[in-house]
N, C-alpha and C positions, 0 to 999 in steps of 0.2 A: 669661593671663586673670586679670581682680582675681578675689581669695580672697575678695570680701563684696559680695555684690549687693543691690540693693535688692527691693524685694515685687516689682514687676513685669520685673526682670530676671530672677531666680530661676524664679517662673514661666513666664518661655517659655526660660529656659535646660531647666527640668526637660518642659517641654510640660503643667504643671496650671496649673489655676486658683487666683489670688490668693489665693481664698476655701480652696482645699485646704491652702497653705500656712499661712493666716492659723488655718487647725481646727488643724493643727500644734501653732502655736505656744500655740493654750489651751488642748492638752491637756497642755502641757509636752512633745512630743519632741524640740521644736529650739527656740531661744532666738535671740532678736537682739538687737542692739545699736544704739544710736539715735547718726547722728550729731550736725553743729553745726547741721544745718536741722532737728535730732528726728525725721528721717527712719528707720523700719529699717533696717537691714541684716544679712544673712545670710551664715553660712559657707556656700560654695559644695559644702565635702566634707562639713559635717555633713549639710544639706541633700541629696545627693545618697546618703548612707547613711540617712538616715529614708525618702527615695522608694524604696530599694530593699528595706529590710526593711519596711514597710507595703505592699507589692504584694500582693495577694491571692494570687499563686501562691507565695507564699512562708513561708505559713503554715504551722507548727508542728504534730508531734502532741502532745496530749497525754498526759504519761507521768510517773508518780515514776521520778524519774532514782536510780541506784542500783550499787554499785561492790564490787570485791572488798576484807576486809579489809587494814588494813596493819598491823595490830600496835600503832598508836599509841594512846594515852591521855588521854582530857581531862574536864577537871571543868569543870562551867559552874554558874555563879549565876544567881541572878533567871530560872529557865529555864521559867517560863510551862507553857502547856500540851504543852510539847516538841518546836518549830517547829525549833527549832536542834539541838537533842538528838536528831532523827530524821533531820534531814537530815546533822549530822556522820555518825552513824551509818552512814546510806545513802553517803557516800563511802569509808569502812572503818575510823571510828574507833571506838574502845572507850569508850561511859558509863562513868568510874572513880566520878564522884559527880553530883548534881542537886541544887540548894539551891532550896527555893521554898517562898513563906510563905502565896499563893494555896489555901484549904482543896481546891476545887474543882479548878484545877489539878494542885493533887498528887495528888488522886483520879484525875485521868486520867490522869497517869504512870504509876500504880501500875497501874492497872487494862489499862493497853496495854502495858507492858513489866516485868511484876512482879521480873523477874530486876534489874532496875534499883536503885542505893543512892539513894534519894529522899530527902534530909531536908527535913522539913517545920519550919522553925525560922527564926525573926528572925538575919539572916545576921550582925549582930554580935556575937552568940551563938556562931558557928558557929569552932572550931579548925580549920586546914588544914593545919598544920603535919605529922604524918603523911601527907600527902601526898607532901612533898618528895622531890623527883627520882623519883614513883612514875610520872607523867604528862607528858606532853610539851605539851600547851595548856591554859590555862586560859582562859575560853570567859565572856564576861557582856555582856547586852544591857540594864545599869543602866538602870532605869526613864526612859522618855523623855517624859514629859508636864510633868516640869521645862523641857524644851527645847523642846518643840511649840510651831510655829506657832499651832494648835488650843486648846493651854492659854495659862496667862500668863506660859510665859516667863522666872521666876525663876530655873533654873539652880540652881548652889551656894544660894542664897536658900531655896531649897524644900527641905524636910527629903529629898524623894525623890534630889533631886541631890546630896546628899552621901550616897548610894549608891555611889558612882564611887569613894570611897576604901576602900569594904571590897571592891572589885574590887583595886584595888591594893593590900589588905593580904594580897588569897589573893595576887595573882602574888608579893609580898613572901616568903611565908611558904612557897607550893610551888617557885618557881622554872623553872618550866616554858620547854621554849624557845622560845614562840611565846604571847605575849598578846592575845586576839583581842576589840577590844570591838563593840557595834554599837551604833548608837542612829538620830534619824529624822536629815533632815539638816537641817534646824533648828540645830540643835548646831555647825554651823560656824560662822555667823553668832551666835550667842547672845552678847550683850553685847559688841558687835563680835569676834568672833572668841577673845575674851581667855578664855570656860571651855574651847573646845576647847586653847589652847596651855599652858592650865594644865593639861591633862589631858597633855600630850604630855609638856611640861617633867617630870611626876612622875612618869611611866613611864622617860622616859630618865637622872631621878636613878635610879631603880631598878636601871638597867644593859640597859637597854632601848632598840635603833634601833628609829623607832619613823616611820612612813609613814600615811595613809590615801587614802584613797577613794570617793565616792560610786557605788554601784551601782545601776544601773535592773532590777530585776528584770522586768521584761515582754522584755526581751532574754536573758532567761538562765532560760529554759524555765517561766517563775511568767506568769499570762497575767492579767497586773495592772498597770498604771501604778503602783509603790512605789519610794519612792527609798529607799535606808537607807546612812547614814554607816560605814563599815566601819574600826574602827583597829585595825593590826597590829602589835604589840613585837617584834620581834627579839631573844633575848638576846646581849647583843654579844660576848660569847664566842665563839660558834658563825658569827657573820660571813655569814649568809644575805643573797640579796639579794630584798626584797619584791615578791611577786605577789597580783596580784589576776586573780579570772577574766575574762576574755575575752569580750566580747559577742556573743553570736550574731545572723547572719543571718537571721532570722527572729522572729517572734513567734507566739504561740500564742492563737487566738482563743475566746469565749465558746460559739459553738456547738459548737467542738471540745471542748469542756472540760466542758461541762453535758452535752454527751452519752448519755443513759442514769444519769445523776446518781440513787441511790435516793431512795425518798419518803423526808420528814423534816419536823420540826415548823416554823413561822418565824414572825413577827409577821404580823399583817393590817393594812390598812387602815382607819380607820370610815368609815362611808359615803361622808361630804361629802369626805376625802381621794382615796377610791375615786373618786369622779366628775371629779376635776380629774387624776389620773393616766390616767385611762384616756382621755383627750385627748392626751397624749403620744404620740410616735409612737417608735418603735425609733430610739437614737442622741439623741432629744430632749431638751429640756428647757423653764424656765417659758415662755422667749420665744417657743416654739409655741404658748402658749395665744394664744385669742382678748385684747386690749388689753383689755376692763374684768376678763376675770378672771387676767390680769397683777396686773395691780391690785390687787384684792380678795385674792390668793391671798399675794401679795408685800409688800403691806402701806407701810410705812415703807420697808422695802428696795427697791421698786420705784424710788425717786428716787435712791439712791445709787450710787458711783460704783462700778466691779468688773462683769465677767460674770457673777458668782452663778451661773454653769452647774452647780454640785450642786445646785440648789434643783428640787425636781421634776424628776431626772434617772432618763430611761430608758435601762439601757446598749445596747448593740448586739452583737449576734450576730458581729457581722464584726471584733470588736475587742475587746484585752482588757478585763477592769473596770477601771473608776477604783480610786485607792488603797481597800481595804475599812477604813471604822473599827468601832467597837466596838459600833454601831446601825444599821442598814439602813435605819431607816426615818427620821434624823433630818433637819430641815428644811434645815440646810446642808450638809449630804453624804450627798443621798437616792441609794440604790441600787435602782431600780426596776428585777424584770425584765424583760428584754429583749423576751418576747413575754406573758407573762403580768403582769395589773398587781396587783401584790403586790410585798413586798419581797422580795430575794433568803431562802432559808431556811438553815438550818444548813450544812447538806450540801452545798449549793453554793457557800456562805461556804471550805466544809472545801477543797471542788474546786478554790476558784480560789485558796486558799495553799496547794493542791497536796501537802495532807493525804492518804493513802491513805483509801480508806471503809473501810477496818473500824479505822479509826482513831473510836472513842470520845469522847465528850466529856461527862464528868460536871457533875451540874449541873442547873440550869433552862435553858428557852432563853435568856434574859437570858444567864447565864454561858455559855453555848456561844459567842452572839456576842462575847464580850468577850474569851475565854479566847480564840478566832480571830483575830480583828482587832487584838489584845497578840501576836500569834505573829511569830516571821521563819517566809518563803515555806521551805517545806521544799526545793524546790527550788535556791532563792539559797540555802541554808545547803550544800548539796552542791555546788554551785558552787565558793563557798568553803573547804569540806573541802579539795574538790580541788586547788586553790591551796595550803594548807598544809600539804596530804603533799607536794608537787612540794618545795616550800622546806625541809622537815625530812630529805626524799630527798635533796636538793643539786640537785636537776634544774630545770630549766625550758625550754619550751615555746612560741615565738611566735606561734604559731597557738591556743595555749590560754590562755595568761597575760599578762597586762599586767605588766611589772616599772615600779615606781614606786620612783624613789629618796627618801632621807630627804627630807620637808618637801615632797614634790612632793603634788598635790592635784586636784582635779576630779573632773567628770563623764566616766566613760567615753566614746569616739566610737566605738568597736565596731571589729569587722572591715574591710578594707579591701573595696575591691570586687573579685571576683572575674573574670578573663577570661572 
């Protein structure tokens, strides 16, 4: 059988409709490729592992996932409100340090895990060299709105992008045997590809094999469409060979996840946005509205080219959220809930990057959302944990880990299908 079918072979190869495929493909699960008539076409096996982990009986619970220590040590930079810090954690590694300049975020470090070394300091300030050989990773998700799609892009250009070498002057100066960066995936493509092979090149002067990965975190227990670029260092010493985690079977949906969610504070609507949301229906967006208030509602945007699907978007119960940003309620990546028309509130925000609730968040709501929506999925970070004890252990796992050799790259395609 061909490995790439077209929209209507696909469809009655899988028995849906065109149209289930075609939702697919803009919410980003599965991607196609256009032949020499600009026709689609579809991989037959990714396609057929999106139809089986989107089946409704195949839904997820929701859980902070969580693991026995291993004795390991790691320092992380730029570490936000401690997405990553709680999720290494939660696989069994040890906070040795936290560097973050955020006033508000390092209040909520302090305040959720006091026993933690928080410094609150401009990280070119900051000496690591006491560190050396005290820690086994060094951990930095360098600021990504230099790379965002969402921002403009500048890279190395942007003062925030030249962040990326006080990450490589801790891994310089601790030595750690495992350099772990993350950023959005933007970053692969940014200035065709040339900041992510700069960034490769100067971790493998370092003495660093060095691999990445894109991960979809709505396959790896976060019940969120999130992609995040994940780069691994190797120190080539030690001759590991890289893993990244494993895509599950399943995904974890919004009603499972809001569940019993506690009350919490979050933005309103004013009125006249109140009245054009509550036309939405569960799963919708602007193009359910009636055509003149498309119009009216969409403005200039209405004639141009794109789906605009975050533009007055109500999520759905049956499915994870769209990527969360740093505003719930903004015109181009509205997050309406599901059954009530409001934006999502803090605590839901916390729920769906899979933040524990009595996890904290110092601040105003303004900073709750931002200090959230700046986090990795606590979940994808224990994901990850997990992958680099398996690599610092020597072990590996085919049912749990992807091994990616040097320079190898892409989107996960998850687990195979099961008999």
């Amino acid at each position: 059988m061909k490995k790439r079918l077209s929209l209507g072979e696909s469809a009655e190869h899988l028995g849906v409709s065109e149209d289930t495929i075609r939702r697919w493909e803009k919410k980003g699960l599965i991607k196609s490729l256009r032949n020499v008539s600009n026709h689609r076409l579809f991989n037959l096996e990714e396609l057929a592992r999106v139809a089986y982990k989107t089946n409704p009986a195949k839904g997820g619970e929701y859980k902070v996932l969580k693991s026995k220590s291993n004795g390991y040590g790691v320092i992380e930079l730029f570490a936000g409100c401690g997405g990553m810090a709680l999720g290494l954690e939660n696989a069994g590694f040890k906070t040795k340090l936290l560097v973050e300049i955020d006033k508000n975020a390092v209040a909520t470090l302090r305040l959720n895990r006091p026993k933690w070394n928080v410094v609150s300091e401009d990280v070119t300030k900051v000496d690591f060299t006491g560190y050396k050989g005290e820690v086994e990773v060094v951990a930095g998700g360098f600021p990504c709105q230099a790379f965002s799609y969402a921002g403009k892009g500048l890279g190395f250009g942007d003062p925030r992008g030249t962040l990326f070498y006080q990450f490589l002057r801790c891994v310089k100066e601790v030595r750690p045997k495992i350099a772990l960066g993350e950023n959005v995936r933007g970053l692969e493509k940014h200035d065709g590809g040339k900041t992510l092979k700069t960034m490769i090149h100067l971790l493998e002067e370092a003495g660093y094999a060095v691999a990445y990965r894109i991960l979809r975190s709505q396959f790896l227990d976060v019940p969120q469409k999130r992609e995040r670029l994940v780069i691994v260092g190797i120190c080539k010493d030690i001759g590991k060979h890289h893993l990244f985690p494993m895509e599950r079977d399943y995904t974890v949906n919004l009603g499972e996840t809001l569940r019993d969610v506690p009350e919490s504070l979050g933005y309103e609507y004013s009125p006249k946005k109140f009245k054009v949301m509550k036309l939405i229906p569960e799963g919708g967006c602007w193009r359910d509205l009636p055509d003149l208030l498309q119009r009216e509602y969409m403005g200039g945007s209405y004639f141009l080219g794109g789906g605009k699907t975050g533009m007055a978007r109500r999520l759905s119960m049956n499915e994870p959220s769209l990527t969360l940003t740093c505003n719930p309620a903004q015109k181009q990546t509205e997050r309406c809930h599901p059954k009530h028309t409001r934006p999502l509130n803090v605590r839901e925000y916390a729920r769906i990057q899979t933040f524990p609730d009595e996890w904290t968040f110092s601040g105003s709501v303004c900073s709750g959302y931002r200090q959230i929506g700046n986090a990795v999925p606590v979940n994808l970070a224990f994901h990850i944990g997990q992958a680099l004890e398996a690599m610092l252990d020597g072990r590996t796992d085919p049912k749990r880990f992807v091994e990616v050799r040097k320079g190898d790259a892409g989107t996960q395609l998850g687990l195979p299908l099961e008999d």
